[in-house]
C-alpha positions as CSV (number, residue, x, y, z in Angstrom):
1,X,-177.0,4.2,-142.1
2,X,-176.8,1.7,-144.3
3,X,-179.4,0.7,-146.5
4,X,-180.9,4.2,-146.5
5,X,-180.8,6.0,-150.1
6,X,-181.3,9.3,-148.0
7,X,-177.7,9.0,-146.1
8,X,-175.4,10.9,-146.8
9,X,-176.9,13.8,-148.8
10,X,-177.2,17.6,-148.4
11,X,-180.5,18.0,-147.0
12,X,-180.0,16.7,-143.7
13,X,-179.5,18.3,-140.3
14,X,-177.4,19.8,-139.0
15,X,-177.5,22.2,-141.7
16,X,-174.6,24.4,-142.5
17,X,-175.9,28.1,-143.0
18,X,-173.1,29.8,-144.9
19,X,-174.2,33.2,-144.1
20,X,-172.3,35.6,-146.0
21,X,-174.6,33.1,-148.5
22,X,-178.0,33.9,-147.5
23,X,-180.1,36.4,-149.5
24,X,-182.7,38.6,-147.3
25,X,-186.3,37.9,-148.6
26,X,-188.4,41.0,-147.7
27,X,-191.7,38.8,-148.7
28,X,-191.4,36.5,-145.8
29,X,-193.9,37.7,-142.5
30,X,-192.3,37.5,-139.3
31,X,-193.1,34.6,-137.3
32,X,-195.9,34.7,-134.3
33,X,-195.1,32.4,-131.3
34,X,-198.2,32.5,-129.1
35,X,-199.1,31.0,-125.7
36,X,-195.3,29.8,-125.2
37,X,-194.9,32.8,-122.1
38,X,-198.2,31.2,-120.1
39,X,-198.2,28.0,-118.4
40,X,-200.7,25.7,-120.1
41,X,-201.6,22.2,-120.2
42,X,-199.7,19.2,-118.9
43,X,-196.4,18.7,-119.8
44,X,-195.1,14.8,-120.4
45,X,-191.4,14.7,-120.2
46,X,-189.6,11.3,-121.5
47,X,-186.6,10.0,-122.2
48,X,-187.6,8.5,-125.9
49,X,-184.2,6.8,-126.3
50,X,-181.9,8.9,-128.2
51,X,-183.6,12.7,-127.0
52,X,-185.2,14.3,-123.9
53,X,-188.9,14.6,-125.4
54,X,-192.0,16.9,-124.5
55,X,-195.8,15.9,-125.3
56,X,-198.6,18.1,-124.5
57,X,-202.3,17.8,-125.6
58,X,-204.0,20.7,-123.8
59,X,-202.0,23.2,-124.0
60,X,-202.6,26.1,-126.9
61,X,-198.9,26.9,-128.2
62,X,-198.7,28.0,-131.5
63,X,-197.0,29.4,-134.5
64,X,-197.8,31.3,-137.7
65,X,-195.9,33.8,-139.7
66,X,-192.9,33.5,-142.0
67,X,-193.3,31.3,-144.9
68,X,-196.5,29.2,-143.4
69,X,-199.4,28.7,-145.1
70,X,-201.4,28.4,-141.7
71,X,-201.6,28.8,-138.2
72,X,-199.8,25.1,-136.3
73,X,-200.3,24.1,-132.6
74,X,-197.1,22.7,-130.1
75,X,-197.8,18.7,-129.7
76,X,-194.2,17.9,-128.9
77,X,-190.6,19.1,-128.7
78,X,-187.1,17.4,-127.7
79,X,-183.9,18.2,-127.7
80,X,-180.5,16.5,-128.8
C-alpha cells in the first residue's frame, strides 16, 4: 500500500510459523473458550466489503487463558 510505513514489514499477517522454530513455553495457561457450543444472542451477518463479517451484542462468548491478562467477550468475527 503505498504511503503506509507499515507495508511491507515482518509483523503482518499471514504470519509464517517456522515450527521446527517455536520453543514450548510451559508458563502459558491454556486457553478457555466459553459459551461458543450454545446458541446465544442475534447474530448479524454482512458482507463488509472485502470479508464475510459477524456482529453480536447479546450474546456471552468469551475467552480467557493463555497469555491474557483478563477474561474478553466475542463482539465480532469474519473471515477472509
Amino acid at each position: 500500500m503505498d504511503g503506509n510505513a507499515a507495508c511491507g514489514l515482518k509483523k503482518q499477517s499471514p504470519i509464517d510459523i517456522v515450527t521446527k522454530d517455536v520453543k514450548y513455553n510451559d508458563h502459558l495457561k491454556e486457553f478457555v473458550m466459553s459459551g461458543y457450543d450454545e446458541v446465544q444472542g442475534t447474530l448479524f451477518l454482512h458482507n463488509n466489503g472485502h470479508s464475510v463479517q459477524v456482529d453480536t451484542n447479546d450474546a456471552n462468548w468469551t475467552v480467557s487463558g493463555g497469555s491474557l491478562a483478563d477474561t474478553y467477550k466475542l463482539l465480532q468475527f469474519h473471515f477472509h
